[in-house]
Backbone and ligand atoms as CSV (ligand in chain L), in Angstrom:
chain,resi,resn,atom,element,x,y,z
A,1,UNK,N,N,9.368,-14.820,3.779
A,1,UNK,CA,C,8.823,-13.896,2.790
A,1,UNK,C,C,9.910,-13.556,1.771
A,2,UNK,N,N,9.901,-13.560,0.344
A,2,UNK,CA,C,10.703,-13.357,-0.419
A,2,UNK,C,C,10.109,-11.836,-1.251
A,3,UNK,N,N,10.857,-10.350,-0.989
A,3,UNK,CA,C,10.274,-9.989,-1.712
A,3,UNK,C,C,10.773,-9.555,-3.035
A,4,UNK,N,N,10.189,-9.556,-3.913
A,4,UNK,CA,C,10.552,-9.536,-5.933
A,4,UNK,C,C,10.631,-8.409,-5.897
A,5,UNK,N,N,10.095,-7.311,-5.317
A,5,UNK,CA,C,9.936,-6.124,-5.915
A,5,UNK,C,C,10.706,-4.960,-5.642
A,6,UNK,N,N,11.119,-4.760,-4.404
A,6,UNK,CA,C,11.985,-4.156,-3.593
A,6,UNK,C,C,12.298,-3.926,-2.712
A,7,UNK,N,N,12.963,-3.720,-1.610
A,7,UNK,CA,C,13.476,-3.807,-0.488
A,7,UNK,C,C,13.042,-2.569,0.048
A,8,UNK,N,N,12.444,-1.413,-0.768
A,8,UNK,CA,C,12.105,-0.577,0.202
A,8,UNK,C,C,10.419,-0.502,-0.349
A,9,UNK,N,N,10.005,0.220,1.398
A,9,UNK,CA,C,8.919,0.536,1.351
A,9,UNK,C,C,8.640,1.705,1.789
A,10,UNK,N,N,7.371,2.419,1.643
A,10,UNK,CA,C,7.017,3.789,2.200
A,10,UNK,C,C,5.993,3.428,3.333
A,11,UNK,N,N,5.658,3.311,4.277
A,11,UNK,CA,C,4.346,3.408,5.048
A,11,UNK,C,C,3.997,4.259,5.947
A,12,UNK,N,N,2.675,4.802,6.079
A,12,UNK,CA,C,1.866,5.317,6.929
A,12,UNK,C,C,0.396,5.363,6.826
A,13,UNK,N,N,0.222,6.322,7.991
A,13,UNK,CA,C,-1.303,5.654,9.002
A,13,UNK,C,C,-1.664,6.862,9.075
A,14,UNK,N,N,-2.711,6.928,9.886
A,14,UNK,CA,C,-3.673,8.066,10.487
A,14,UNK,C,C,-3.485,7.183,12.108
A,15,UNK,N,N,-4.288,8.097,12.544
A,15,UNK,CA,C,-4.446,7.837,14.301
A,15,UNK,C,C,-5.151,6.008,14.258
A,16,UNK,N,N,-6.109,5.727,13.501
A,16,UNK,CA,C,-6.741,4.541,13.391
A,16,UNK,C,C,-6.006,3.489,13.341
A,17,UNK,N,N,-4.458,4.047,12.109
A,17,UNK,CA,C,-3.820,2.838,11.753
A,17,UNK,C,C,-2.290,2.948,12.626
A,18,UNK,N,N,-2.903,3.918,13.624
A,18,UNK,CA,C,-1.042,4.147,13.991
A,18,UNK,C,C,-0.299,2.917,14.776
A,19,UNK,N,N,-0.925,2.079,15.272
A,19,UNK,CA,C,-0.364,1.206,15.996
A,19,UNK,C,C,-0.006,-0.119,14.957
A,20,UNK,N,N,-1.097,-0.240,13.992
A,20,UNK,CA,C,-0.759,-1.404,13.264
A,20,UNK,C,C,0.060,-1.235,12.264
A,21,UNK,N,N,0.142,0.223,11.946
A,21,UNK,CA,C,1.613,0.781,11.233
A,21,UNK,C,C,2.429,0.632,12.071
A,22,UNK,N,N,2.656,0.579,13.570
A,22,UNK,CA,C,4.324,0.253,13.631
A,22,UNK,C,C,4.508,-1.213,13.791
A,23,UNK,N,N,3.282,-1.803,14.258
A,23,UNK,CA,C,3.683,-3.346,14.150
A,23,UNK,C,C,4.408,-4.078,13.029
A,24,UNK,N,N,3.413,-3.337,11.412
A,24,UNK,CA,C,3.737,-3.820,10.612
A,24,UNK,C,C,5.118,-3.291,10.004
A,25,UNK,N,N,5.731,-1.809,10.113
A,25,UNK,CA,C,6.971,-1.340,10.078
A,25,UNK,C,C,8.202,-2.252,10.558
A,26,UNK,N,N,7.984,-2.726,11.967
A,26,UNK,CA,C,8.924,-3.405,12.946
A,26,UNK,C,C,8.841,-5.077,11.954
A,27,UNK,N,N,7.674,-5.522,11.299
A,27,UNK,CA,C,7.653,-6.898,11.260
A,27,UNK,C,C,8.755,-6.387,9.510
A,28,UNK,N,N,8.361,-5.890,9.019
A,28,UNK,CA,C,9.173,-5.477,7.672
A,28,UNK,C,C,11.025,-5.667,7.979
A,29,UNK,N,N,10.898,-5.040,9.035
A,29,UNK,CA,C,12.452,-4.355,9.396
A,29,UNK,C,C,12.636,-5.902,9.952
A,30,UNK,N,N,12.397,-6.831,10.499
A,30,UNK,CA,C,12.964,-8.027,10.774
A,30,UNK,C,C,12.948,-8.939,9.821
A,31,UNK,N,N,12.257,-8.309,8.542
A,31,UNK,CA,C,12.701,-9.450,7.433
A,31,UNK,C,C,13.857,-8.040,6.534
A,32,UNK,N,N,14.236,-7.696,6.961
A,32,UNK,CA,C,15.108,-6.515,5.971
A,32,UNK,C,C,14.954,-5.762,5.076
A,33,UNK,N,N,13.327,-5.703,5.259
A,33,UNK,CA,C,12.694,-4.516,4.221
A,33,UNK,C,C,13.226,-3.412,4.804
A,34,UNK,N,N,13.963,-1.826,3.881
A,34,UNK,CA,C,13.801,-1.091,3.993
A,34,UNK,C,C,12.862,-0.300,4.838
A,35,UNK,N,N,12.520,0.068,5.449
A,35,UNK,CA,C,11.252,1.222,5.940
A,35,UNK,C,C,11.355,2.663,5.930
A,36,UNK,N,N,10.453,3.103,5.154
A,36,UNK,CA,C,10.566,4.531,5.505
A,36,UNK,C,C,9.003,4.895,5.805
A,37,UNK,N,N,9.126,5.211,7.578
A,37,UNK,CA,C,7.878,5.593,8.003
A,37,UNK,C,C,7.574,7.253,8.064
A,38,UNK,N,N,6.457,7.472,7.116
A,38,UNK,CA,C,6.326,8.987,7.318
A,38,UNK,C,C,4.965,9.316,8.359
A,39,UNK,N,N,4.516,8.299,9.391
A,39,UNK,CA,C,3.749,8.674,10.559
A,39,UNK,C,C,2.250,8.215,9.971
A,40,UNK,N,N,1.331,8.421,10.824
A,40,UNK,CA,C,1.533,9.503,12.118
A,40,UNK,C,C,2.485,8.985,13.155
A,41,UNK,N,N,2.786,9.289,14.064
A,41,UNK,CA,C,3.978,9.036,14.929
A,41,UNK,C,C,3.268,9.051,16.293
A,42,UNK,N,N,1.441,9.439,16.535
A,42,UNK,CA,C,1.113,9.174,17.860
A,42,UNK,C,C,-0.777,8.819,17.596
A,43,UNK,N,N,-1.036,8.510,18.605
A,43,UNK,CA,C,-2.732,8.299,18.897
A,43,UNK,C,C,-3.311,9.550,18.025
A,44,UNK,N,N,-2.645,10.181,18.568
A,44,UNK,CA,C,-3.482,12.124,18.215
A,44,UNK,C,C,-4.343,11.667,16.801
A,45,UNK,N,N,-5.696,12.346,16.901
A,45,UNK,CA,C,-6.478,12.173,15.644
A,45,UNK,C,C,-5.666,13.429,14.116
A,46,UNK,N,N,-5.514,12.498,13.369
A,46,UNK,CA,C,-5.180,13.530,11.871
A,46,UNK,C,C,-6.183,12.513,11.067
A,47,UNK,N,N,-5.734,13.619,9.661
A,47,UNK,CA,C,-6.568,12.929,8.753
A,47,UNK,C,C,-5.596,12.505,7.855
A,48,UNK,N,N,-6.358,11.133,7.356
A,48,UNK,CA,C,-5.663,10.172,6.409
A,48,UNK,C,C,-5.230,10.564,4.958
A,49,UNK,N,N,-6.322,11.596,4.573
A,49,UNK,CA,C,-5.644,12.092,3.230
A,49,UNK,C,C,-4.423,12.683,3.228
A,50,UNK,N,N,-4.165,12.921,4.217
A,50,UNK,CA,C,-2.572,13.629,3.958
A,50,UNK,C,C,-1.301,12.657,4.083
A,51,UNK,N,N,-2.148,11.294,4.337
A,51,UNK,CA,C,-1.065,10.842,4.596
A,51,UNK,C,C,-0.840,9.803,3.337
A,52,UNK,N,N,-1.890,9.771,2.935
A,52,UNK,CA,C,-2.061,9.445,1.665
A,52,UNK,C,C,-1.198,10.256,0.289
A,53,UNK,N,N,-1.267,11.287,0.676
A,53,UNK,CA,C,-0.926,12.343,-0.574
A,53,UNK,C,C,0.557,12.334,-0.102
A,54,UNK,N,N,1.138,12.080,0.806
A,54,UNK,CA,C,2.624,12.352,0.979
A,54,UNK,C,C,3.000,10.908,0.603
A,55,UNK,N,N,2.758,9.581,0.690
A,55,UNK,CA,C,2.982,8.358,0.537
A,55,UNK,C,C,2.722,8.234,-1.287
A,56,UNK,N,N,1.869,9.155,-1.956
A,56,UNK,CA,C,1.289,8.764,-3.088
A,56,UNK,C,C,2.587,9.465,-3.810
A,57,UNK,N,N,2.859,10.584,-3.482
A,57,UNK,CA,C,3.721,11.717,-3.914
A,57,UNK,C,C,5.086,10.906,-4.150
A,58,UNK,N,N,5.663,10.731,-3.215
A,58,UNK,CA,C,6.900,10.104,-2.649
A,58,UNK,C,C,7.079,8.785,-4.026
A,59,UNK,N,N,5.794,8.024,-3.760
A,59,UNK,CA,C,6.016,6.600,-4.631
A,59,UNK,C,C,6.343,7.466,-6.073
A,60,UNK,N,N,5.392,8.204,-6.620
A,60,UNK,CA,C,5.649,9.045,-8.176
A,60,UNK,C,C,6.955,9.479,-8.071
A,61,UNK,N,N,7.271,9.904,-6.685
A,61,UNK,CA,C,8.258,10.536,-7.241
A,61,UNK,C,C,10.275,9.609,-7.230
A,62,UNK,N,N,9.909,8.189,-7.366
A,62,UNK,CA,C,10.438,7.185,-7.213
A,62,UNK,C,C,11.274,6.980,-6.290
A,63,UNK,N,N,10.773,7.467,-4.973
A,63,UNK,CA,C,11.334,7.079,-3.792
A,63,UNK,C,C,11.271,5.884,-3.238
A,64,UNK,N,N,10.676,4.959,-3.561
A,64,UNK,CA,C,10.352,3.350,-3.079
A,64,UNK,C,C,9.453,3.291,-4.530
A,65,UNK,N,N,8.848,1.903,-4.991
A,65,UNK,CA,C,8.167,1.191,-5.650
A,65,UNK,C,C,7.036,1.284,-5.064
A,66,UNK,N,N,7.049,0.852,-3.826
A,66,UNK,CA,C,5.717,0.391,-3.276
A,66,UNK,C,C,5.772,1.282,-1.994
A,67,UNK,N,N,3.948,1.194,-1.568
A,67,UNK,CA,C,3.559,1.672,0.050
A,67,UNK,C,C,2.952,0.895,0.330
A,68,UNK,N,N,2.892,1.358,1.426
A,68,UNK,CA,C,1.469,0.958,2.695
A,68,UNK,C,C,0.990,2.077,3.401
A,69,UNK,N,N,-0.763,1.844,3.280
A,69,UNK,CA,C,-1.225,2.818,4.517
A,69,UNK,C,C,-2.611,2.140,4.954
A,70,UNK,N,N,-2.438,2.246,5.853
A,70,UNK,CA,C,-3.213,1.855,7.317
A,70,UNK,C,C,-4.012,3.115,7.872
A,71,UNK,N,N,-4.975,2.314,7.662
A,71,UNK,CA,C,-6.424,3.525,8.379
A,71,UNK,C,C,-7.162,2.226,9.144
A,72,UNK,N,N,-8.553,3.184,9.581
A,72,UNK,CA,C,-9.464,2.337,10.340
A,72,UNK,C,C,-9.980,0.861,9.057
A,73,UNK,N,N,-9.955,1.289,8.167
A,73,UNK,CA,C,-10.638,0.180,7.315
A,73,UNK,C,C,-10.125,0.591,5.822
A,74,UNK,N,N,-9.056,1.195,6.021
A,74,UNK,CA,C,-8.092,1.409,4.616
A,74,UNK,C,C,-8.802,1.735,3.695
A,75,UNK,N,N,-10.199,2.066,3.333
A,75,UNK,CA,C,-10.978,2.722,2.660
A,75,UNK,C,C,-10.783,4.148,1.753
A,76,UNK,N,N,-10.845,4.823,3.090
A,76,UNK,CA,C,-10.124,6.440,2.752
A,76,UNK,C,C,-8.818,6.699,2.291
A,77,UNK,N,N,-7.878,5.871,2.570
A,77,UNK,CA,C,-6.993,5.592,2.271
A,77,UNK,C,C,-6.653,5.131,1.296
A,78,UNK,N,N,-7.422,4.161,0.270
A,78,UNK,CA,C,-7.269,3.744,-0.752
A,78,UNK,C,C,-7.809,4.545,-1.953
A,79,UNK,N,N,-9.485,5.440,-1.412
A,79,UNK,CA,C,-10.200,6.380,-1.912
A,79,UNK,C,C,-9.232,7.912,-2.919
A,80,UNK,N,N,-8.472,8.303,-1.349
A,80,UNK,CA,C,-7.566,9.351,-1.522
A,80,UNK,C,C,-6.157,9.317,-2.575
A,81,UNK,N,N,-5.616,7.977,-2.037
A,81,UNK,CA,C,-4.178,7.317,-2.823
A,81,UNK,C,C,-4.820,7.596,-4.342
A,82,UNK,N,N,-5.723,6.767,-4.633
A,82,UNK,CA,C,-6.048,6.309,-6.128
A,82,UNK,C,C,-6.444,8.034,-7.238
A,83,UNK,N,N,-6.848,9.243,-6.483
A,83,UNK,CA,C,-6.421,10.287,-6.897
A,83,UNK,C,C,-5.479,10.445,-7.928
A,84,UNK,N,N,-4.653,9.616,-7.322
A,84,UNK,CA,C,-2.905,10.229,-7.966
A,84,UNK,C,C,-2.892,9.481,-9.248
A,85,UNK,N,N,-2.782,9.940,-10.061
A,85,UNK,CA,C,-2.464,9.526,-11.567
A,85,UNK,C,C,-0.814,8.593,-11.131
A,86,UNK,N,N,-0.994,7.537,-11.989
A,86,UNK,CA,C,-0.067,6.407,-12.063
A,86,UNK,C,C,-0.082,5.294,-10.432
A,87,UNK,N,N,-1.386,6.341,-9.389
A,87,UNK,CA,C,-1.158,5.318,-8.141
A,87,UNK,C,C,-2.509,4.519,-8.391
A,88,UNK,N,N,-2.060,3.212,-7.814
A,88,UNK,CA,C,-2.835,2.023,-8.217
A,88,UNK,C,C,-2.986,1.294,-6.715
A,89,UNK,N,N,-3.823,1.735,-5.824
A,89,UNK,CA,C,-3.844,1.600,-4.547
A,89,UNK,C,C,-4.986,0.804,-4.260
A,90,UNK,N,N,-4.756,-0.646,-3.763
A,90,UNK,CA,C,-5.162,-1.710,-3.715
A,90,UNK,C,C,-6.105,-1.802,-1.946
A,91,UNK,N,N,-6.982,-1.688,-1.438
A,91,UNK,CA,C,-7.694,-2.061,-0.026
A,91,UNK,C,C,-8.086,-3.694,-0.378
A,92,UNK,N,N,-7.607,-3.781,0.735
A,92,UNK,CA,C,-7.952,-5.202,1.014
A,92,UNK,C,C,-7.853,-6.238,1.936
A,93,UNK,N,N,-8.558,-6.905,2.495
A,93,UNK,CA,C,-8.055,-7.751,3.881
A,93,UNK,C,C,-7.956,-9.348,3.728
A,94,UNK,N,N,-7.154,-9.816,2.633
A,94,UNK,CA,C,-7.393,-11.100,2.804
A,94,UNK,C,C,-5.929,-11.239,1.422
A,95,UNK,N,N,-5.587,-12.045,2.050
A,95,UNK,CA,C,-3.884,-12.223,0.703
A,95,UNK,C,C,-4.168,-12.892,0.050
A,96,UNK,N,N,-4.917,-13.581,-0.896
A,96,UNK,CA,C,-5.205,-13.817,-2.110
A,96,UNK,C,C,-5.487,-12.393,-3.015
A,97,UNK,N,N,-6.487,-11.831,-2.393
A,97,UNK,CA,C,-6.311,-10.186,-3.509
A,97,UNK,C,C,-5.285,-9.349,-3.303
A,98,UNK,N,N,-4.673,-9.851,-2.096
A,98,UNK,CA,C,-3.244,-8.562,-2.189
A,98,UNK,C,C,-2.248,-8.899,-3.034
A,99,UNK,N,N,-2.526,-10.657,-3.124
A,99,UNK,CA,C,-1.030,-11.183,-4.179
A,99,UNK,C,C,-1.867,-10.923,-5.739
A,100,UNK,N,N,-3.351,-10.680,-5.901
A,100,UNK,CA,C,-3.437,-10.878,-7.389
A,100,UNK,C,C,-3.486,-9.362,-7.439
A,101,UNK,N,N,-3.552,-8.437,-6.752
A,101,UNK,CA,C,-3.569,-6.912,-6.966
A,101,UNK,C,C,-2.392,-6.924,-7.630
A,102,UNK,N,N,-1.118,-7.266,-7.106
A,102,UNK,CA,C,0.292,-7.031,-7.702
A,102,UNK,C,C,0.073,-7.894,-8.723
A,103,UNK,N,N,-0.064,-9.130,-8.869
A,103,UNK,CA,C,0.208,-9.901,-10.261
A,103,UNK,C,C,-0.912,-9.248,-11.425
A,104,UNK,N,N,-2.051,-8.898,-11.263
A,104,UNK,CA,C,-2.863,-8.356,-12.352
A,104,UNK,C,C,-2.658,-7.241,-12.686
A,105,UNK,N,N,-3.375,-6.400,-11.192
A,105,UNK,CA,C,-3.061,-4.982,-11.294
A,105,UNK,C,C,-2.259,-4.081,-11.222
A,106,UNK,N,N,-1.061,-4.718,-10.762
A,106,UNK,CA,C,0.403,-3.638,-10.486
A,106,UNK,C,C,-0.025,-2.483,-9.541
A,107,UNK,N,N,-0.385,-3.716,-8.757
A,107,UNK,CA,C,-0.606,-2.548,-7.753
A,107,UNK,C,C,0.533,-1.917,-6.944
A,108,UNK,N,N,0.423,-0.530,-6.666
A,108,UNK,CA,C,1.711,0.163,-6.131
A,108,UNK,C,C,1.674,0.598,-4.715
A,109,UNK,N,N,0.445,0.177,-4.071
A,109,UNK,CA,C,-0.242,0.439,-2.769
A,109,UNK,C,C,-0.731,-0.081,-2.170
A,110,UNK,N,N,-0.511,-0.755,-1.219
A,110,UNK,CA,C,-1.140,-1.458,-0.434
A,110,UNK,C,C,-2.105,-0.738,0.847
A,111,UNK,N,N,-3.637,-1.177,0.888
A,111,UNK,CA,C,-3.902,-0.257,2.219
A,111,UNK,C,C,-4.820,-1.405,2.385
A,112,UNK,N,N,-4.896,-1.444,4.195
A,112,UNK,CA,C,-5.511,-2.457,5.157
A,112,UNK,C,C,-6.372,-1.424,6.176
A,113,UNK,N,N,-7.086,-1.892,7.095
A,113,UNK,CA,C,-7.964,-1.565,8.121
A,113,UNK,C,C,-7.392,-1.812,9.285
A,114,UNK,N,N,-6.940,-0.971,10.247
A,114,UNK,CA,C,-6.653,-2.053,11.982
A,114,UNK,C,C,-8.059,-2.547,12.566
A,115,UNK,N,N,-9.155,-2.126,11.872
A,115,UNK,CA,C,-10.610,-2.233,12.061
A,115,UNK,C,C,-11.181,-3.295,11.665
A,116,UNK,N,N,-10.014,-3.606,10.630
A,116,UNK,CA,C,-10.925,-4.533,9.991
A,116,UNK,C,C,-10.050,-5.984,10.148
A,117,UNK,N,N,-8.506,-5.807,9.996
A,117,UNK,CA,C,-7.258,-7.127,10.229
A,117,UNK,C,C,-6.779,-6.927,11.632
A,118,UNK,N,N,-6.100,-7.863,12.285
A,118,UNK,CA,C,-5.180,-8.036,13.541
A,118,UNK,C,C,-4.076,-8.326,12.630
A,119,UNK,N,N,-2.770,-8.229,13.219
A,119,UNK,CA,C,-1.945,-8.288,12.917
A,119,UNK,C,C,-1.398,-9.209,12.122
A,120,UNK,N,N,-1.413,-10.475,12.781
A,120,UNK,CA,C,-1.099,-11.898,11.822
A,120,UNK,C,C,-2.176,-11.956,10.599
A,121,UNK,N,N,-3.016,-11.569,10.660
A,121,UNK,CA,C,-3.531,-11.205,9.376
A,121,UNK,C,C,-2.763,-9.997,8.408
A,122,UNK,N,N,-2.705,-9.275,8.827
A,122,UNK,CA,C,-2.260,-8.040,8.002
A,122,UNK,C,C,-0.918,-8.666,7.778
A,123,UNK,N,N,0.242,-9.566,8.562
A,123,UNK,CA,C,1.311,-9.924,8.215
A,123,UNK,C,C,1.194,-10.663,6.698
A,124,UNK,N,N,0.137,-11.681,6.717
A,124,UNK,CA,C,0.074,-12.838,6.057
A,124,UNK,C,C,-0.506,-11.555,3.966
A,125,UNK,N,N,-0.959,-10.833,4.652
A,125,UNK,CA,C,-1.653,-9.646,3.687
A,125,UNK,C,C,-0.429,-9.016,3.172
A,126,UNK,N,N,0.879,-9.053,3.547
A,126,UNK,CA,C,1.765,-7.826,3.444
A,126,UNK,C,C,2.684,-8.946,2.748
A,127,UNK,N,N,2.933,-10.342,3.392
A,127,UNK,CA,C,3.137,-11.041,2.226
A,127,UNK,C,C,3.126,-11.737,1.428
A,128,UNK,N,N,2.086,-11.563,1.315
A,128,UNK,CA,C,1.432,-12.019,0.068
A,128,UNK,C,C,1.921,-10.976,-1.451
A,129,UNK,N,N,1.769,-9.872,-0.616
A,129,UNK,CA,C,1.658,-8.292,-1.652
A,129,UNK,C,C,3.308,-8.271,-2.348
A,130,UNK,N,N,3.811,-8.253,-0.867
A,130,UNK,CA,C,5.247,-8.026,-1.391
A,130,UNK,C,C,6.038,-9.216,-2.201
A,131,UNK,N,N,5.595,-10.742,-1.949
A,131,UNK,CA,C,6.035,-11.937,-2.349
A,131,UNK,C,C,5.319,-11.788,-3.838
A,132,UNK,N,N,4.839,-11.206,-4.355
A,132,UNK,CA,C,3.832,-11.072,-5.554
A,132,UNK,C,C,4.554,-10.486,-6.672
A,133,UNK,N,N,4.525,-10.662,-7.969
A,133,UNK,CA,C,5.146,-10.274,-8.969
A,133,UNK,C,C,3.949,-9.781,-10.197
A,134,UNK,N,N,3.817,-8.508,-10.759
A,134,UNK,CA,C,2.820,-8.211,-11.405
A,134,UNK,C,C,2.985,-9.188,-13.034
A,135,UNK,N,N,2.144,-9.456,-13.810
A,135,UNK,CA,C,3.086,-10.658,-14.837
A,135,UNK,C,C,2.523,-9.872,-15.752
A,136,UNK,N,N,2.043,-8.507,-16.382
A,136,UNK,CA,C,2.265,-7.988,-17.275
A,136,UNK,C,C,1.397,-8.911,-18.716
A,137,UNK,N,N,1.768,-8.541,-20.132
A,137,UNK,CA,C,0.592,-9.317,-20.652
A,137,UNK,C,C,-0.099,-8.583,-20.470
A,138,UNK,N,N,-1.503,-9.257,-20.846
A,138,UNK,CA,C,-2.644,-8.947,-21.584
A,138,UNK,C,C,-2.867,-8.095,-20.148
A,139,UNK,N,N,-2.604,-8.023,-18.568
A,139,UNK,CA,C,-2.836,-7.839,-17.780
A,139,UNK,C,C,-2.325,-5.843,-17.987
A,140,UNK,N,N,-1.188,-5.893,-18.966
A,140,UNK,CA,C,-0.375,-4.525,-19.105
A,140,UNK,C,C,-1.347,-3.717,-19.891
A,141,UNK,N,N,-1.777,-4.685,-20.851
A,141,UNK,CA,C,-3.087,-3.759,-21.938
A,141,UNK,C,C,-4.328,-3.389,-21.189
A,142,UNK,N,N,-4.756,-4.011,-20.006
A,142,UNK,CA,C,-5.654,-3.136,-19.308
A,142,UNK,C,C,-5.347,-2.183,-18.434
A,143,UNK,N,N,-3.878,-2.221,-17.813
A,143,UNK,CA,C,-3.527,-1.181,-17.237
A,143,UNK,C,C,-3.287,0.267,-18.160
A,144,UNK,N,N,-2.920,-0.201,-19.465
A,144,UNK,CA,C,-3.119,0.941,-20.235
A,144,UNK,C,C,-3.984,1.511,-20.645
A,145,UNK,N,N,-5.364,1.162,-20.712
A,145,UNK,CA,C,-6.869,1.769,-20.439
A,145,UNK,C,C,-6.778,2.298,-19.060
A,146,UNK,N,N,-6.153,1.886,-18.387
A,146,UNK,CA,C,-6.621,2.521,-16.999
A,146,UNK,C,C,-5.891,3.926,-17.367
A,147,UNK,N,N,-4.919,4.293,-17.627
A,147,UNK,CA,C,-3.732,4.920,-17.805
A,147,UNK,C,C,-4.591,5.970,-18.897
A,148,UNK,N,N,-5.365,5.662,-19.661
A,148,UNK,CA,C,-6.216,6.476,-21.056
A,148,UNK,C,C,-7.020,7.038,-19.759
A,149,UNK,N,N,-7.662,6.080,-19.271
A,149,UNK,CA,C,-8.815,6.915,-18.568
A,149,UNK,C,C,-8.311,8.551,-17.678
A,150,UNK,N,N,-6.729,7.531,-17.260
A,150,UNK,CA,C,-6.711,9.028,-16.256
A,150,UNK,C,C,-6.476,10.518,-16.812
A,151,UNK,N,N,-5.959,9.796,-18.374
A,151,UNK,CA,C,-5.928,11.200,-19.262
A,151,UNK,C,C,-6.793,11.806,-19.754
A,152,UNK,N,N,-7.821,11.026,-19.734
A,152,UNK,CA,C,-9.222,12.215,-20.167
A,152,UNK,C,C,-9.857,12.447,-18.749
A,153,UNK,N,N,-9.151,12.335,-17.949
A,153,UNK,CA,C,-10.367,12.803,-16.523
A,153,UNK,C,C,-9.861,13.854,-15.771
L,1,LIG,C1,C,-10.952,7.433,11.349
L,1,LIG,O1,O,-11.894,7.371,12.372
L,1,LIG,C2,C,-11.437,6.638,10.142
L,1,LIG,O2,O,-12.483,7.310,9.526
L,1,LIG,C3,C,-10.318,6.397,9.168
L,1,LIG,O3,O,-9.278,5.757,9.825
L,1,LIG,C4,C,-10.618,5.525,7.960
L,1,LIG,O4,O,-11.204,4.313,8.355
L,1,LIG,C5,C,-11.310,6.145,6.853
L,1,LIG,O5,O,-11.526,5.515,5.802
């Protein structure tokens, strides 16, 4: 895995995604990604928006480039993230859209399902995302409509 973008990452889960958040934490840390895991840290049921809003926060506030968060089907997770003005939080289970999320959309978030991927999937998903380079272009002029929209909303 080569990644372009940066060596660090932010990730977390809810109770759904807590196990495939540390798989995927541990598989990061053996290619020398950075990790900074902000939990959940057990089974115990929480809710995903918060973990969303601390991962969304953190990225704005240029603590890493990029995240990850892991829920049952990364849904809520992607629902909640995309809130955040400037977060561009990508769901998805298959690495062709995780590598064109970053190359089109600049995407700054990655979120998966443990519901929905097994692991060697979610690996092959993570790099794809991170091996991905956004290429800007005509691709930058629609992110800047996106960017209008969030100012009138
Ligand atoms: C938790 O049961 C589940 O609702 C959550 O992990 C997520 O899938 C929501 O989108």
């Amino acid at each position: 895995m080569s990644v372009n973008v940066s060596n660090k990452v932010i990730i977390a889960a809810d109770h759904a995604g807590y196990e495939l958040k540390n798989e995927i934490a541990d598989y990061l840390r053996s290619k020398k990604v950075d990790v900074i895991d902000l939990g959940t840290h057990s089974s115990d049921s929480v809710d995903y928006p918060d973990y969303a809003a601390d991962v969304s926060k953190k990225i704005l506030a240029g603590e890493a480039p990029l995240g990850i968060l892991v829920c049952g089907t990364g849904v809520g997770m992607s629902i909640a993230a995309n809130k955040f003005d400037g977060i561009r939080a990508a769901v998805v289970s298959e690495s062709f859209s995780a590598q064109m999320s970053r190359e089109h959309n600049n995407s700054n978030i990655l979120c998966f399902g443990s519901r929905v991927v097994d692991l060697p999937k979610a690996k092959t998903i993570v790099d794809a995302w991170l091996g991905a380079t956004f290429q800007g272009g005509r691709h930058e002029n629609r992110l800047q409509k996106i960017k209008k929209i969030e100012e009138i909303c």
